[in-house]
mmJSON file of the N, C-alpha and C atoms, coordinates in Angstrom:
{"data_MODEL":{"atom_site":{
"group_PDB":["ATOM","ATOM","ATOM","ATOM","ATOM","ATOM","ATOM","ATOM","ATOM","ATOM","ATOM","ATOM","ATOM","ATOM","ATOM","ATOM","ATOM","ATOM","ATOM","ATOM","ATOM","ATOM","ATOM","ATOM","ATOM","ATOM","ATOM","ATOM","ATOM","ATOM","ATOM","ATOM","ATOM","ATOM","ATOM","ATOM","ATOM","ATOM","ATOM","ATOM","ATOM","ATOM","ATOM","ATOM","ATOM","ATOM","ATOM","ATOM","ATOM","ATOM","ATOM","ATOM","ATOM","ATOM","ATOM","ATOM","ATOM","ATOM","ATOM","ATOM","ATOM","ATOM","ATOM","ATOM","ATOM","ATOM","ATOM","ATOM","ATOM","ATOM","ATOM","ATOM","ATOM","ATOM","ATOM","ATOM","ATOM","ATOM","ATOM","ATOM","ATOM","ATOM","ATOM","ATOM","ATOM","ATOM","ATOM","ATOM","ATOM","ATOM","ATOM","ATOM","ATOM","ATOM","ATOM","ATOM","ATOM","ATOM","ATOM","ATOM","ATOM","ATOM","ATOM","ATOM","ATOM","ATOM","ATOM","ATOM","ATOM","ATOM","ATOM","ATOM","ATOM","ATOM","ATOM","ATOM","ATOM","ATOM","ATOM","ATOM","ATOM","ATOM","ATOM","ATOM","ATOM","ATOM","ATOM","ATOM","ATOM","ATOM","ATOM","ATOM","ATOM","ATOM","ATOM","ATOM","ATOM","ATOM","ATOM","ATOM","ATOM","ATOM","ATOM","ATOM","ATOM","ATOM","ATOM","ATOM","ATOM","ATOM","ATOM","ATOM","ATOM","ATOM","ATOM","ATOM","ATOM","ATOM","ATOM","ATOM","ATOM","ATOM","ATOM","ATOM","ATOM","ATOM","ATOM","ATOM","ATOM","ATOM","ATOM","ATOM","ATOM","ATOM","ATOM","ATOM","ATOM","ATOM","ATOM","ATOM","ATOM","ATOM","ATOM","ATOM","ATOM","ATOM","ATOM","ATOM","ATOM","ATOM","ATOM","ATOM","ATOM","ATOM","ATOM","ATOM","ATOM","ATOM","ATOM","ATOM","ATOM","ATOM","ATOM","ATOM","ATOM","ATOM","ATOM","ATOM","ATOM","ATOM","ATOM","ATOM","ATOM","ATOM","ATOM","ATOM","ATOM","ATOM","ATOM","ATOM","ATOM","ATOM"],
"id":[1,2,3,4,5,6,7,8,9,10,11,12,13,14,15,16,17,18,19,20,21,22,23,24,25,26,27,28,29,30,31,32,33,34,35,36,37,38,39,40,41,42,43,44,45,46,47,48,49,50,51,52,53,54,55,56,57,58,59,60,61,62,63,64,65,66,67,68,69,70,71,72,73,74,75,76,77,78,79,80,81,82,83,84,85,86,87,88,89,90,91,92,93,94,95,96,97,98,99,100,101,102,103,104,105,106,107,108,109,110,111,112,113,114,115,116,117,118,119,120,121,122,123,124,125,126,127,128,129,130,131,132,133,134,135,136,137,138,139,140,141,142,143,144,145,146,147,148,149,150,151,152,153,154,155,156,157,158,159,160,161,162,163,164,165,166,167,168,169,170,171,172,173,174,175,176,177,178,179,180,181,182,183,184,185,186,187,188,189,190,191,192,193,194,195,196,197,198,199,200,201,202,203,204,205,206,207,208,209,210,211,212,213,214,215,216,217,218,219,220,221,222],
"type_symbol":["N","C","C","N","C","C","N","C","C","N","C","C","N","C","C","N","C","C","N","C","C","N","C","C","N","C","C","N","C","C","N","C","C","N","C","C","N","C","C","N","C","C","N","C","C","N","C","C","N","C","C","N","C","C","N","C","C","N","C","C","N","C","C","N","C","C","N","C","C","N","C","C","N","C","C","N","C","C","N","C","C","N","C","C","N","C","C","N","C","C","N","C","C","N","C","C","N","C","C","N","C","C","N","C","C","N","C","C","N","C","C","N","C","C","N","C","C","N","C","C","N","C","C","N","C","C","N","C","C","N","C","C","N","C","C","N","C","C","N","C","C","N","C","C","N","C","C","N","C","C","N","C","C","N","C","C","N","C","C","N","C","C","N","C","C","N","C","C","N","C","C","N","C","C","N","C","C","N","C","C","N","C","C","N","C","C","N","C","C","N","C","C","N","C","C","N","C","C","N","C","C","N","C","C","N","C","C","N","C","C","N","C","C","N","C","C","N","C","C","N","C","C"],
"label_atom_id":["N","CA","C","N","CA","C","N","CA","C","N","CA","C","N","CA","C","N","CA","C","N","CA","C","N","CA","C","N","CA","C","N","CA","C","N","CA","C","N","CA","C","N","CA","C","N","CA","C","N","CA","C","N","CA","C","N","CA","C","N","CA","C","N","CA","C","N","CA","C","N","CA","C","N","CA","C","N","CA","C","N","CA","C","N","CA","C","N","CA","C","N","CA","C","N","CA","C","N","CA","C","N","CA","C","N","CA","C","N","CA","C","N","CA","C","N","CA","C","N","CA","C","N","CA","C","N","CA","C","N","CA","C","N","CA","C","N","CA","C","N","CA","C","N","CA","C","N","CA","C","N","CA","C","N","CA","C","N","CA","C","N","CA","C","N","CA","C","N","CA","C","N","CA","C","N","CA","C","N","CA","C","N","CA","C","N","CA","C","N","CA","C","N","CA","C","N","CA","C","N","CA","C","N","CA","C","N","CA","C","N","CA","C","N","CA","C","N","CA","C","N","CA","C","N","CA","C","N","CA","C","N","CA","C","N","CA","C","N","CA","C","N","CA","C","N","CA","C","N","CA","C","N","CA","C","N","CA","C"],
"label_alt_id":[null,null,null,null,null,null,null,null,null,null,null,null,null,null,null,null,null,null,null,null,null,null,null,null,null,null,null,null,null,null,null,null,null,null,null,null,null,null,null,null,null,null,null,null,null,null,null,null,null,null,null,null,null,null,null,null,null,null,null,null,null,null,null,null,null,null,null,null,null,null,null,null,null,null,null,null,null,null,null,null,null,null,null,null,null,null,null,null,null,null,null,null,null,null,null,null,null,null,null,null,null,null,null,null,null,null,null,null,null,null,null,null,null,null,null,null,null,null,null,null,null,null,null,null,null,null,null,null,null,null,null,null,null,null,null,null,null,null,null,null,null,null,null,null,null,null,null,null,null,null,null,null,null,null,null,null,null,null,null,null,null,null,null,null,null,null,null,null,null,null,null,null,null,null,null,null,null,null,null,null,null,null,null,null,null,null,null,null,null,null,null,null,null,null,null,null,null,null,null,null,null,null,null,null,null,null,null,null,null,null,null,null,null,null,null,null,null,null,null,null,null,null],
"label_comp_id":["UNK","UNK","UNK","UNK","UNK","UNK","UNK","UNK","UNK","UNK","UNK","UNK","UNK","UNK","UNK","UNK","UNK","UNK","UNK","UNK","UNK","UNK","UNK","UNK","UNK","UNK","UNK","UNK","UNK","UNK","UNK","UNK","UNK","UNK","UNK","UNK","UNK","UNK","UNK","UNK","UNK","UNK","UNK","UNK","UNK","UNK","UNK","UNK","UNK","UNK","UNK","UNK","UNK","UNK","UNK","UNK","UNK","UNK","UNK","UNK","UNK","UNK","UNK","UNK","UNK","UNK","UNK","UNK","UNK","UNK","UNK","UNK","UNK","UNK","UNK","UNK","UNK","UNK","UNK","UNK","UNK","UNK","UNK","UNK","UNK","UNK","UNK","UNK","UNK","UNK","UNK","UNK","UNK","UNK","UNK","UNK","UNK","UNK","UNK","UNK","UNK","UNK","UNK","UNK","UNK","UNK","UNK","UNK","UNK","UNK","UNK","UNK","UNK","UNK","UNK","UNK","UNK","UNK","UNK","UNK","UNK","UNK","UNK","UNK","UNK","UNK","UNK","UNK","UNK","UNK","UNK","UNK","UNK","UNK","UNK","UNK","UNK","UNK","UNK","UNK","UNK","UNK","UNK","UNK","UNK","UNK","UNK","UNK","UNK","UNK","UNK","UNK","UNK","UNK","UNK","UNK","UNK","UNK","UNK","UNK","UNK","UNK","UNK","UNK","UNK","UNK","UNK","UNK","UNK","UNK","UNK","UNK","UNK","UNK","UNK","UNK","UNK","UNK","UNK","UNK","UNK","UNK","UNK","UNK","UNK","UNK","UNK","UNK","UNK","UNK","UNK","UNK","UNK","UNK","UNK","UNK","UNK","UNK","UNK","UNK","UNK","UNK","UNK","UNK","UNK","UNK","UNK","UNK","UNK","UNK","UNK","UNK","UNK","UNK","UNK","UNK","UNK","UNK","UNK","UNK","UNK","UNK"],
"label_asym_id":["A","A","A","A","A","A","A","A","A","A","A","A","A","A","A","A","A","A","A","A","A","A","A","A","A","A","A","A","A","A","A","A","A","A","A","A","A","A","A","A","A","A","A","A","A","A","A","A","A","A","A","A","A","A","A","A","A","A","A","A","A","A","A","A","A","A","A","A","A","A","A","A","A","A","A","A","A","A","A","A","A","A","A","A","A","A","A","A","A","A","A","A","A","A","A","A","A","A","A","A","A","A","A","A","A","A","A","A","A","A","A","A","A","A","A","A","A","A","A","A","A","A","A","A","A","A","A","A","A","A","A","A","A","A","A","A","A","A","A","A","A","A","A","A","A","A","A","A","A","A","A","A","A","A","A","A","A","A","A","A","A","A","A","A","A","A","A","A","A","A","A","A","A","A","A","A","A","A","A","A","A","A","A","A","A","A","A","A","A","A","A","A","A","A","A","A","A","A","A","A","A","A","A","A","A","A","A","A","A","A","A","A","A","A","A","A","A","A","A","A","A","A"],
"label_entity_id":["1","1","1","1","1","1","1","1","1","1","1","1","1","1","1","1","1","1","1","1","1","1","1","1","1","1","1","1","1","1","1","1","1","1","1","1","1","1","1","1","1","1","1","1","1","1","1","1","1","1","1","1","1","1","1","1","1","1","1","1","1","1","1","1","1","1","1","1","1","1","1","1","1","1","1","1","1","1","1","1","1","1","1","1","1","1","1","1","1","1","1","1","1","1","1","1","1","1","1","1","1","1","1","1","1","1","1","1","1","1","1","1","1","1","1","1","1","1","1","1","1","1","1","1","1","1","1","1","1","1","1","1","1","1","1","1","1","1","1","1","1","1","1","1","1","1","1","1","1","1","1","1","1","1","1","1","1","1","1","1","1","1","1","1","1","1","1","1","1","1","1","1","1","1","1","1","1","1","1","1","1","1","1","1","1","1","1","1","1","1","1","1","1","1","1","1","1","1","1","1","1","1","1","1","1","1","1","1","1","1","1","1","1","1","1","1","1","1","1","1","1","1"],
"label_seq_id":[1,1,1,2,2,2,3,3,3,4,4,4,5,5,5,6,6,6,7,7,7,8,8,8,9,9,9,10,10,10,11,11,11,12,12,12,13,13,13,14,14,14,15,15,15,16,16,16,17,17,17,18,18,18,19,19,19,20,20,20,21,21,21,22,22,22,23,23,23,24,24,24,25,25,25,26,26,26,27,27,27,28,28,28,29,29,29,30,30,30,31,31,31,32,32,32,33,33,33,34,34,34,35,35,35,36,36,36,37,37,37,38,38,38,39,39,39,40,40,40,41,41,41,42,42,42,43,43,43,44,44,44,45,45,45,46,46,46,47,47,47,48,48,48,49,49,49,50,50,50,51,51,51,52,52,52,53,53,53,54,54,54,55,55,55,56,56,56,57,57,57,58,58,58,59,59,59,60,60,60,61,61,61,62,62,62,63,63,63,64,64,64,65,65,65,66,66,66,67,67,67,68,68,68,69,69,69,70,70,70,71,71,71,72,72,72,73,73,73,74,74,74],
"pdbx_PDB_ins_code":[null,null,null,null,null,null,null,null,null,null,null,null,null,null,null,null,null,null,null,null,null,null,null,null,null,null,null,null,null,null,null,null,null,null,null,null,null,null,null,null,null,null,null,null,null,null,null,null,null,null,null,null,null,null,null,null,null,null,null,null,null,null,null,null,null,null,null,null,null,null,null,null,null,null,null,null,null,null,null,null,null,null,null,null,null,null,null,null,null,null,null,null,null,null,null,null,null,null,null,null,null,null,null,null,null,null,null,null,null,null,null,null,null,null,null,null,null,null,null,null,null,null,null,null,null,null,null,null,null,null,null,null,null,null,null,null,null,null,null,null,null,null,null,null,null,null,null,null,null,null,null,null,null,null,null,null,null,null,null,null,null,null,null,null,null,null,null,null,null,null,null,null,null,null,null,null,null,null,null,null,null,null,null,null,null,null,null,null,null,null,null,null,null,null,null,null,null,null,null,null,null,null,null,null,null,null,null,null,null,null,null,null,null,null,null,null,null,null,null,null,null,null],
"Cartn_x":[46.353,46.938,47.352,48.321,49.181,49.299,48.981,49.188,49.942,51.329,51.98,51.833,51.511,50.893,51.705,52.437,53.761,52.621,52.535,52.053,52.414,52.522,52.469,51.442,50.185,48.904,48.192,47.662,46.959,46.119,45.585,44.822,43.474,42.623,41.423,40.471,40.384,39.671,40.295,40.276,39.92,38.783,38.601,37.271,37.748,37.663,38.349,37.255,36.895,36.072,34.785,34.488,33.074,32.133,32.308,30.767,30.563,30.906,31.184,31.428,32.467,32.836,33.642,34.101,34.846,34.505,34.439,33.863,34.821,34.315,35.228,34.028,34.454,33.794,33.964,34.338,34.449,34.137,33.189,33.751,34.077,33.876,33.163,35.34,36.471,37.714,37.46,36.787,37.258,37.085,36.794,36.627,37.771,38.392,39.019,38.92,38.661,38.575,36.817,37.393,36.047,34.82,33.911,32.608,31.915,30.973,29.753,28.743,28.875,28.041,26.912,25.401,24.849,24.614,24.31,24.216,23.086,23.164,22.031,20.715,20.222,19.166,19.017,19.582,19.302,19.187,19.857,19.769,17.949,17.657,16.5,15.363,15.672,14.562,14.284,15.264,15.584,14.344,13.637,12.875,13.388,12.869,13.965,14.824,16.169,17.172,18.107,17.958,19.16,20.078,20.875,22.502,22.923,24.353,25.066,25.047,25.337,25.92,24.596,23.424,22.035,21.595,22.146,21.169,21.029,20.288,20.127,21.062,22.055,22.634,22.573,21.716,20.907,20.151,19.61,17.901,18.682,20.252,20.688,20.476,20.197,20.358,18.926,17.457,16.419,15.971,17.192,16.894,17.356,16.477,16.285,17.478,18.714,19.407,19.287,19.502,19.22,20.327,19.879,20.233,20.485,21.019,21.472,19.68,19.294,18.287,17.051,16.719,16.107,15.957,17.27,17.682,17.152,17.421,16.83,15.31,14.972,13.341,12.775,13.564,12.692,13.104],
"Cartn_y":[-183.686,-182.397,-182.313,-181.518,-181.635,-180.437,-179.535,-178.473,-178.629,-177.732,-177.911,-175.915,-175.896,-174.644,-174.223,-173.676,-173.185,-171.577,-171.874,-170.772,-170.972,-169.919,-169.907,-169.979,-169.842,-170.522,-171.602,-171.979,-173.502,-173.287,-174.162,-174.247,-175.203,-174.252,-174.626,-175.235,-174.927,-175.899,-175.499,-176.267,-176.522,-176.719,-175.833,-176.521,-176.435,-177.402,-177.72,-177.688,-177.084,-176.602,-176.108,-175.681,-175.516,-175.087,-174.714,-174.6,-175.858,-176.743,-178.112,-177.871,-177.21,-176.752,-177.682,-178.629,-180.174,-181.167,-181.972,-183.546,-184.154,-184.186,-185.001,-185.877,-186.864,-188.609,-188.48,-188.461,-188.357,-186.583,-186.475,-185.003,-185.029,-186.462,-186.661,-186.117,-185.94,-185.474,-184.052,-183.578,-182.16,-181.23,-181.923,-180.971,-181.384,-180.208,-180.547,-179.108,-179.985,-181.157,-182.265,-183.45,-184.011,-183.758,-184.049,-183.819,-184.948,-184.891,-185.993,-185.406,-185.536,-185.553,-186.296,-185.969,-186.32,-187.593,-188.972,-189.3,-188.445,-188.922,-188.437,-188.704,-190.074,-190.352,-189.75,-189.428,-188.968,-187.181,-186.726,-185.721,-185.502,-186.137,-186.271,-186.181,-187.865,-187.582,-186.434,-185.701,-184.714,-183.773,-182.886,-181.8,-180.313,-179.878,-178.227,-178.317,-178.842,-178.788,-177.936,-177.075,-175.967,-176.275,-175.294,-175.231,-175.729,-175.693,-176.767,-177.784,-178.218,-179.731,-180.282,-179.729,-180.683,-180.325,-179.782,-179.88,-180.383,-181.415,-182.442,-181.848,-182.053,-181.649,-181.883,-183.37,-183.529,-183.067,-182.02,-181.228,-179.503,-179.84,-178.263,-179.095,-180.42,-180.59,-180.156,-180.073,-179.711,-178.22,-177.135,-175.991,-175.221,-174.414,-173.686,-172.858,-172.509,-171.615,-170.555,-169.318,-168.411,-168.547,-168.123,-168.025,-166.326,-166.288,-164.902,-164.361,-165.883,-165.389,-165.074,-165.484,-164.443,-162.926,-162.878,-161.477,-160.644,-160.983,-160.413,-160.205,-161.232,-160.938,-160.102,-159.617,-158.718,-156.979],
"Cartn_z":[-124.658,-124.421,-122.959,-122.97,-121.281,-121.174,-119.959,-119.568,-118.075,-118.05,-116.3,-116.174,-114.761,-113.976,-113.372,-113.607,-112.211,-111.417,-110.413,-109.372,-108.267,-107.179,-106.362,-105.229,-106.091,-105.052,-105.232,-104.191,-104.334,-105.379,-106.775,-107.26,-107.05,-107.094,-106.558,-107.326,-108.596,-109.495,-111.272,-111.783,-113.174,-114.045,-114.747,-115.794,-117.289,-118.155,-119.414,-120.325,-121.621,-122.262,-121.415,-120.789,-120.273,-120.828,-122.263,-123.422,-123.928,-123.843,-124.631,-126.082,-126.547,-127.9,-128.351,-127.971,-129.015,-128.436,-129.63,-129.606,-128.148,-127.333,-126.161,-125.588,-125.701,-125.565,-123.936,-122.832,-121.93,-120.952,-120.468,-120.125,-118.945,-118.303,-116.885,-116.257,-117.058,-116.607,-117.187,-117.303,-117.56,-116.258,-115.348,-113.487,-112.912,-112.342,-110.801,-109.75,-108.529,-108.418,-109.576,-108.928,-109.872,-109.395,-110.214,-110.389,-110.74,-110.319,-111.217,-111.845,-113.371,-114.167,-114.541,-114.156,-114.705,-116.27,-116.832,-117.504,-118.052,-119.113,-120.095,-119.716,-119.183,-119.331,-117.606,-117.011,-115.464,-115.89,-116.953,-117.134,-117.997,-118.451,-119.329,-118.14,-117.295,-116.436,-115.556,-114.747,-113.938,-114.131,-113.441,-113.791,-113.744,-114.368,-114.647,-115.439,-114.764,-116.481,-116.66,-117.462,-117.7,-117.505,-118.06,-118.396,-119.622,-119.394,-120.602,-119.913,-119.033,-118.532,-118.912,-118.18,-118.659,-119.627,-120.481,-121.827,-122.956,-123.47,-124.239,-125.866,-126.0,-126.875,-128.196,-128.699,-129.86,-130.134,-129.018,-129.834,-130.599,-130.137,-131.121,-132.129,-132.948,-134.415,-135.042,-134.046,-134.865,-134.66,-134.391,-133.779,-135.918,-135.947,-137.447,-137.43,-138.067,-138.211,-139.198,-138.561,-139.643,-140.812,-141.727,-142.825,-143.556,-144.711,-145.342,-145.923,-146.38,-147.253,-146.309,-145.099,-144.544,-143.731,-144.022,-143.6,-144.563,-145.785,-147.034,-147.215,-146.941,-147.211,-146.106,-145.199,-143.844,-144.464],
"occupancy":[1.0,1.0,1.0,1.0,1.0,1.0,1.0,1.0,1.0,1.0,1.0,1.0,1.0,1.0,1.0,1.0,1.0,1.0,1.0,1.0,1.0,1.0,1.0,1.0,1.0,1.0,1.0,1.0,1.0,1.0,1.0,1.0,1.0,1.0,1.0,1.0,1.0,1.0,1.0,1.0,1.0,1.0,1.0,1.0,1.0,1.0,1.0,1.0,1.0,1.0,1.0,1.0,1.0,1.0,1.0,1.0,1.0,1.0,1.0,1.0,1.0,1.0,1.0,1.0,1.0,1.0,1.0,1.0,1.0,1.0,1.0,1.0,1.0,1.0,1.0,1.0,1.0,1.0,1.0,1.0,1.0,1.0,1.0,1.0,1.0,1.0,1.0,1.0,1.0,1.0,1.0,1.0,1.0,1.0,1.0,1.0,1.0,1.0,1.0,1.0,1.0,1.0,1.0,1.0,1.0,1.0,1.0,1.0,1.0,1.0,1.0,1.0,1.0,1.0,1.0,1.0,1.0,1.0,1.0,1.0,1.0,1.0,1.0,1.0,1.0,1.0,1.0,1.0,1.0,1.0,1.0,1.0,1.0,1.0,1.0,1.0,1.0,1.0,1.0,1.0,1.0,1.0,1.0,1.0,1.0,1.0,1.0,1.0,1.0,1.0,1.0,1.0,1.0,1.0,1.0,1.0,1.0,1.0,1.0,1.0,1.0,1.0,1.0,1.0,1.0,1.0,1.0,1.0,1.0,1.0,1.0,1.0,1.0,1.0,1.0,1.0,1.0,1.0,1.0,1.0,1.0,1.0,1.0,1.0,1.0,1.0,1.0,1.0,1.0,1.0,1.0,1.0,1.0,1.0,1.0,1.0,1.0,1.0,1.0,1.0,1.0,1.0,1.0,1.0,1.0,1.0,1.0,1.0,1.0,1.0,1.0,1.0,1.0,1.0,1.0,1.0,1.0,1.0,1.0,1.0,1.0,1.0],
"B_iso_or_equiv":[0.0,0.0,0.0,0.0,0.0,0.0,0.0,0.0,0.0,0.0,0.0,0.0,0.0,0.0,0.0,0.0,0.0,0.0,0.0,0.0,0.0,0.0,0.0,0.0,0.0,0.0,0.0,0.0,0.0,0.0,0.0,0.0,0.0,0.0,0.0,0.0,0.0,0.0,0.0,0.0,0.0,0.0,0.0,0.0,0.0,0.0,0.0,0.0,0.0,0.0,0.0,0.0,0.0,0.0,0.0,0.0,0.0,0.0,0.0,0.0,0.0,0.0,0.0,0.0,0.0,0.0,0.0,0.0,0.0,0.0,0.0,0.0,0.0,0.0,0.0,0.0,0.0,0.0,0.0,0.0,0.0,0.0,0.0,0.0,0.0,0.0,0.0,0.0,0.0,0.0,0.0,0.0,0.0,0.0,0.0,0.0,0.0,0.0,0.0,0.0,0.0,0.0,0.0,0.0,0.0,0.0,0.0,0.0,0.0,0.0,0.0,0.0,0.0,0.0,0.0,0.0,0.0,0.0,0.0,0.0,0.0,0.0,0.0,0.0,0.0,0.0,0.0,0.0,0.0,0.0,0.0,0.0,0.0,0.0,0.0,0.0,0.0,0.0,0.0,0.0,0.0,0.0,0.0,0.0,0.0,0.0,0.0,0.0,0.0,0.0,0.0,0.0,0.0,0.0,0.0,0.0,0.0,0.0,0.0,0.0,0.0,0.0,0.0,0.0,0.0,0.0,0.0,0.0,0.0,0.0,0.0,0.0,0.0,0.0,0.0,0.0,0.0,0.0,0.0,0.0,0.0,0.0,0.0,0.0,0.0,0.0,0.0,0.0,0.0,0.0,0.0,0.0,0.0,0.0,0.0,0.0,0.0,0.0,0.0,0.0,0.0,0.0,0.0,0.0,0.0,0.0,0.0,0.0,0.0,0.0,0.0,0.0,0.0,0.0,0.0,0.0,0.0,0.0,0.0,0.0,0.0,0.0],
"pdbx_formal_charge":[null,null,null,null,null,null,null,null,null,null,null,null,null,null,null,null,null,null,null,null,null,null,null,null,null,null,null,null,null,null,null,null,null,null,null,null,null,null,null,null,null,null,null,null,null,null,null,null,null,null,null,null,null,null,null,null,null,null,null,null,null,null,null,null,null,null,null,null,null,null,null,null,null,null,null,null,null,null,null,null,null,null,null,null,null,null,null,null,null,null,null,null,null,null,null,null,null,null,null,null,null,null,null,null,null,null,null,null,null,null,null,null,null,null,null,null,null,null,null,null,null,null,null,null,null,null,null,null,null,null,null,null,null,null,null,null,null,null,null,null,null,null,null,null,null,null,null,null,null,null,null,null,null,null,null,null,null,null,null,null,null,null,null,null,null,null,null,null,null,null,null,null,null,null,null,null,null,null,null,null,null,null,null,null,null,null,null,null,null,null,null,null,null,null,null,null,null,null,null,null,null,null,null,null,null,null,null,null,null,null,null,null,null,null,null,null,null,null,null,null,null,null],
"auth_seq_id":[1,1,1,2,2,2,3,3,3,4,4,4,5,5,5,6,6,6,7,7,7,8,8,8,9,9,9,10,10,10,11,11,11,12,12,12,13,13,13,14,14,14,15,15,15,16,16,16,17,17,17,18,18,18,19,19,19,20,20,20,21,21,21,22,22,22,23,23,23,24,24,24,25,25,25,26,26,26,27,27,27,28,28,28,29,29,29,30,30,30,31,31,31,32,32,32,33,33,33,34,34,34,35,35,35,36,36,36,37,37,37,38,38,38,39,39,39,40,40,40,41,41,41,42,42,42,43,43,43,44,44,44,45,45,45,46,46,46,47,47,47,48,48,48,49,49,49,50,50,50,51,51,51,52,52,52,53,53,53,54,54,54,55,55,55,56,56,56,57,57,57,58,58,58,59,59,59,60,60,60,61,61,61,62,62,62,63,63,63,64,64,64,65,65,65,66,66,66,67,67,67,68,68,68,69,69,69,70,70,70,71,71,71,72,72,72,73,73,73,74,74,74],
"auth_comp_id":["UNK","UNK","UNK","UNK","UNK","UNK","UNK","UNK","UNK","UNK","UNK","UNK","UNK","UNK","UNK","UNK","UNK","UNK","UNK","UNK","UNK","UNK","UNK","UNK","UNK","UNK","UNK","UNK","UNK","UNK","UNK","UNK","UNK","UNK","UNK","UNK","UNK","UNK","UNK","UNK","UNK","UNK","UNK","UNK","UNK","UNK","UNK","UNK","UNK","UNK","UNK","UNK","UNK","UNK","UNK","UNK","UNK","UNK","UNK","UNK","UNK","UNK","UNK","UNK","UNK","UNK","UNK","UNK","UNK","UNK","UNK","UNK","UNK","UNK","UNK","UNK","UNK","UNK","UNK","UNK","UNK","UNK","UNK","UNK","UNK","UNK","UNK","UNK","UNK","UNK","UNK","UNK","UNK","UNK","UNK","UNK","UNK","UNK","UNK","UNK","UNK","UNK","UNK","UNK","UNK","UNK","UNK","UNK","UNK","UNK","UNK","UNK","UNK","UNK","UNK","UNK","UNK","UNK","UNK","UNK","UNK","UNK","UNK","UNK","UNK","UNK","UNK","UNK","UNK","UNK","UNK","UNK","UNK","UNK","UNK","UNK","UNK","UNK","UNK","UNK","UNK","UNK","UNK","UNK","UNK","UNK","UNK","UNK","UNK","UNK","UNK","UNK","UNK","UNK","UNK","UNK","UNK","UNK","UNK","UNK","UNK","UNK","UNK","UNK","UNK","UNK","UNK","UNK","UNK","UNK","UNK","UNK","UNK","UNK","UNK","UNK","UNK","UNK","UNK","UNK","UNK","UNK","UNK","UNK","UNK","UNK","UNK","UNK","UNK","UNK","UNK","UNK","UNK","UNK","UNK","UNK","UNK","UNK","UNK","UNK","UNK","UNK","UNK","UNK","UNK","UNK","UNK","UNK","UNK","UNK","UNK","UNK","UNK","UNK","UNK","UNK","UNK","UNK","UNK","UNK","UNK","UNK"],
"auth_asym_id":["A","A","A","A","A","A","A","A","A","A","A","A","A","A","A","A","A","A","A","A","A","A","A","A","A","A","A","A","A","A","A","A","A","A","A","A","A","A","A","A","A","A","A","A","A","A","A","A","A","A","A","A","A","A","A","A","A","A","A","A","A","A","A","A","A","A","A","A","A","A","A","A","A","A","A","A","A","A","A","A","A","A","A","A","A","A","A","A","A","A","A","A","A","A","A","A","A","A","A","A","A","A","A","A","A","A","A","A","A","A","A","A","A","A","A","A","A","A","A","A","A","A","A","A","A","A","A","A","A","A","A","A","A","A","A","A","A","A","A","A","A","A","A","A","A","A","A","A","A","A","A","A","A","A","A","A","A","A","A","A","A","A","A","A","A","A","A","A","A","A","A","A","A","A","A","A","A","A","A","A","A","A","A","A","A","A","A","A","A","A","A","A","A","A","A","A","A","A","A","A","A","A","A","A","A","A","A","A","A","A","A","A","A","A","A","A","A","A","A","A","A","A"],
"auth_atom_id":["N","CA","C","N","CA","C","N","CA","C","N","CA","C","N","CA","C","N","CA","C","N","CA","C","N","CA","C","N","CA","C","N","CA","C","N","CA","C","N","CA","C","N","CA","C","N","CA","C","N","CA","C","N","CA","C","N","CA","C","N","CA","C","N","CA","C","N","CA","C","N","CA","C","N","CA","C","N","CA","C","N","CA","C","N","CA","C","N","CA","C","N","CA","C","N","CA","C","N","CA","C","N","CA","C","N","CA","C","N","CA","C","N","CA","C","N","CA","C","N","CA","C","N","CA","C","N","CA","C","N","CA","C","N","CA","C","N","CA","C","N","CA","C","N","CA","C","N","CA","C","N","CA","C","N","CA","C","N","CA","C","N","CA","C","N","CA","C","N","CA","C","N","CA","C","N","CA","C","N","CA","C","N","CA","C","N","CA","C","N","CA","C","N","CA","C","N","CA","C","N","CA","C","N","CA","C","N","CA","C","N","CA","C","N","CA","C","N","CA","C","N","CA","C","N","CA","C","N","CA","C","N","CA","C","N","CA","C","N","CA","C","N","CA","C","N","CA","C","N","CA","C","N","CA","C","N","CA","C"],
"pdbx_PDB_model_num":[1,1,1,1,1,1,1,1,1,1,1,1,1,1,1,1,1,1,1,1,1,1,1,1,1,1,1,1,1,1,1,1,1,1,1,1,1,1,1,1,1,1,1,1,1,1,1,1,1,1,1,1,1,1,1,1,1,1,1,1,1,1,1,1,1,1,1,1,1,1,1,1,1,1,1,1,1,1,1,1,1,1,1,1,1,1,1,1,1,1,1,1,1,1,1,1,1,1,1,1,1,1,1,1,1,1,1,1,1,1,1,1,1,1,1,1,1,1,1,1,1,1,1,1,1,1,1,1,1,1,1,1,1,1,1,1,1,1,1,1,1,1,1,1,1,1,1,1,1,1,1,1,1,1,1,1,1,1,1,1,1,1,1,1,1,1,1,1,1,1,1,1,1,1,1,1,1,1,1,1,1,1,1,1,1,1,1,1,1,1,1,1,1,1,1,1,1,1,1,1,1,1,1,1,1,1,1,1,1,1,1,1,1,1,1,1,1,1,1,1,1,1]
}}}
């Protein structure tokens, strides 16, 4: 995808999905200027954490989603 910016002021940064809402194999281009992202396993070891950028994004697969049918039973 190609986006061109016509303005008249300097642009100062870019950020391209910043919830991480699509499969993008690379995110380490979605900053400008660039950034360094954390790997995973530097993100793992790290203490504290938070955010999106550091947050282990395989543990949303063992997180419980609600459902219709427990709305019902309350």
């Amino acid at each position: 995808m190609k986006k061109l910016l016509v303005t008249e002021q300097e642009i100062t940064g870019v950020v391209v999905d910043p919830l991480q809402e699509t499969a993008d194999v690379d995110i380490e281009n979605n900053f400008y200027p660039r950034r360094i992202i954390p790997s995973r396993i530097e993100s793992f070891k790290s203490e504290g954490g938070g955010g999106l950028i550091n947050r282990d994004i395989m543990q949303d697969i063992k997180a419980e989603l609600d459902t219709d049918d427990e709305e019902d039973e309350e």
